[in-house]
Each structure stands twice: as C-alpha cells, then as structure tokens.
N, C-alpha and C positions, 0 to 999 in steps of 0.2 A: 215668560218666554214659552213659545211652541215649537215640542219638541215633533218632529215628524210632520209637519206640515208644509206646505210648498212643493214645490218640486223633486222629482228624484232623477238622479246621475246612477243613467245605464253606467255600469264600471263592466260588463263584458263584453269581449269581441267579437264581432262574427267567425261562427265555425265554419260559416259551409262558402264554400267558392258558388259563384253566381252561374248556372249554366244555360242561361238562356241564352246568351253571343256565342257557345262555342261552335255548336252546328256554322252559324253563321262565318265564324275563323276558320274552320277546318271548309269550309267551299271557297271562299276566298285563296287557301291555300291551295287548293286542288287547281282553281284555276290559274292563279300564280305560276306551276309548275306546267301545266300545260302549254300556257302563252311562251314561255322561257325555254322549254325544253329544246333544243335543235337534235337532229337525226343525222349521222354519218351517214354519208353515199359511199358505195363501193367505188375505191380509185380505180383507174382503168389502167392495165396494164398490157405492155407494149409486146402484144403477141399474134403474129401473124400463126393464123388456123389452118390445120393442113385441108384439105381438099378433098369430099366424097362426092363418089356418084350418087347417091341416094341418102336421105336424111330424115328425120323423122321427130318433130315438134313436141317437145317433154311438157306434158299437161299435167304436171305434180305440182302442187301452192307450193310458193316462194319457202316458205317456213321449214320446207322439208327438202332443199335444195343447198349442197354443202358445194362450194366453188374452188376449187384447186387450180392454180395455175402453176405449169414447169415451164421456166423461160430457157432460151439456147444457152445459156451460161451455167444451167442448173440450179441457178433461185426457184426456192418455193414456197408457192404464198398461199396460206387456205384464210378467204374472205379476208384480202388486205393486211394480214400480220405472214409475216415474212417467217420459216421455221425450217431447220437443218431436215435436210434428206431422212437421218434417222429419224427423227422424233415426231412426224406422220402420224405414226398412231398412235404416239401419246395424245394428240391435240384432239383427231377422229375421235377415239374408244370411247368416253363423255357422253360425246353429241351421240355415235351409234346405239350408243346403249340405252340413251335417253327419247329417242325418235327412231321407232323399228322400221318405221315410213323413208326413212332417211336415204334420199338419189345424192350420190355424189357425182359431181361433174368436173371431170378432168378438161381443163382446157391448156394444154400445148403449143407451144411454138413449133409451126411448120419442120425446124428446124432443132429442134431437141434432138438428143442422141435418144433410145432405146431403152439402154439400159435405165437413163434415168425413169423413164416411165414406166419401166418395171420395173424398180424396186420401190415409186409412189404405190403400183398394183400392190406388193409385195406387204406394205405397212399398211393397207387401207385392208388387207386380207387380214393381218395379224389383229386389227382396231375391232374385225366383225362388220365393217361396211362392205356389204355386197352386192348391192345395188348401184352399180356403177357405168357411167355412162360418158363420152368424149363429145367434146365441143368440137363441131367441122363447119366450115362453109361450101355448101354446094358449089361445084365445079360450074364455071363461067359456060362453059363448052354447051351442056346440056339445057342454060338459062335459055344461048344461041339458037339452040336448034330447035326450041321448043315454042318459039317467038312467029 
C-alpha cells in the first residue's frame, strides 16, 4: 500500500474576503441612493406680504438664506417646522453659529400684530443672527405708474 500518494484534501479555509466586487458594491450603492433619494420642497405658506415703495433683490446662495414666517395668528415657522414664539433662538443659535454668512428672512403676514415681529427680532438678536432682512411685495401703484 502507498502511503501519501494521490491526491491531497486542502483541509483550510479561506482567510481573506475576495475584494475585487466591493468598489463595484459600494458604486452600485452610491447610485441606489441617489435614484431613490427625494428632496422636500418648502411648503408654501398662506401669507399675504405687506407692501414697499422700494425693494431690493437678496443676491446671497440659497445655503445661507434662513426663512421665517409670522402668520396673523402668531404661528411660526423657520423653513416648514412650526416652533413657539419663545424658542426662536434655540432653533437660529446652531445654524448662526454655524454659517456667519447667515441672511435670515423674515416674511409676515400683511397683518401680523408688531409686537409679534418684535419679539421674532428679539430671539434672532439673542441666537446672534444679525443679518436680517423682510420679505415685501412692491407696491402695485408704483408697478402703474412706471408702465
């Protein structure tokens, strides 16, 4: 009889994981999440703008553009999330701190009281956003006359 002749029985496993597909998995994945991914639109909220004689086109990127609206009832929304009068500048102080570039735009209802728009000034002054700016629609009158 021969001993050790024939063939031999690999008895070990592979150690190493195969990485020549993973480039290939991880672009697959990349694009997976790009085709899939959706973007929320800002909802539009139902706010008639009071009225200036003169207006002036904010030329700052989107990115550095924080949207506040005070409706007549005293809701207030910073970019579609709804947040109490007080806590203004807990939500601002974050983003201020984080983007010194940072324009906040106050847009109002026609019809808002006062006080509430000063005490939105009031928390956006306490967050550190001083860069602040209001949402108006030029007055119809002056559209008229200039026709």
């Amino acid at each position: 009889m021969i001993r050790g002749a024939g063939l031999k029985r690999k008895s070990k496993a592979a150690s190493e994981i195969p990485a020549c597909s993973l480039a290939d998995m991880a672009f697959l994945l990349l694009i997976f999440f790009m085709v899939t991914t959706t973007f929320r639109k800002e909802e539009k909220q139902p706010v008639v703008f009071p009225e200036a004689e003169a207006t002036q086109k904010l030329e700052e990127p989107r990115k550095d553009v924080l949207h506040i609206y005070v409706l007549t009832d005293g809701t207030i929304f910073i970019n579609d999330q709804n947040v109490p009068p007080d806590g203004v500048a807990a939500v601002v102080r974050p983003i201020a701190t984080d983007n010194k570039a940072l324009v906040v735009m106050v847009r109002s209802d026609r019809d808002a009281a006062y006080n509430q728009i000063d005490q939105v000034l009031k928390q956006l002054a306490q967050a550190g956003a001083y860069r602040v700016a209001f949402y108006t629609s030029l007055e119809q009158r002056l559209l008229g006359e200039s026709r």
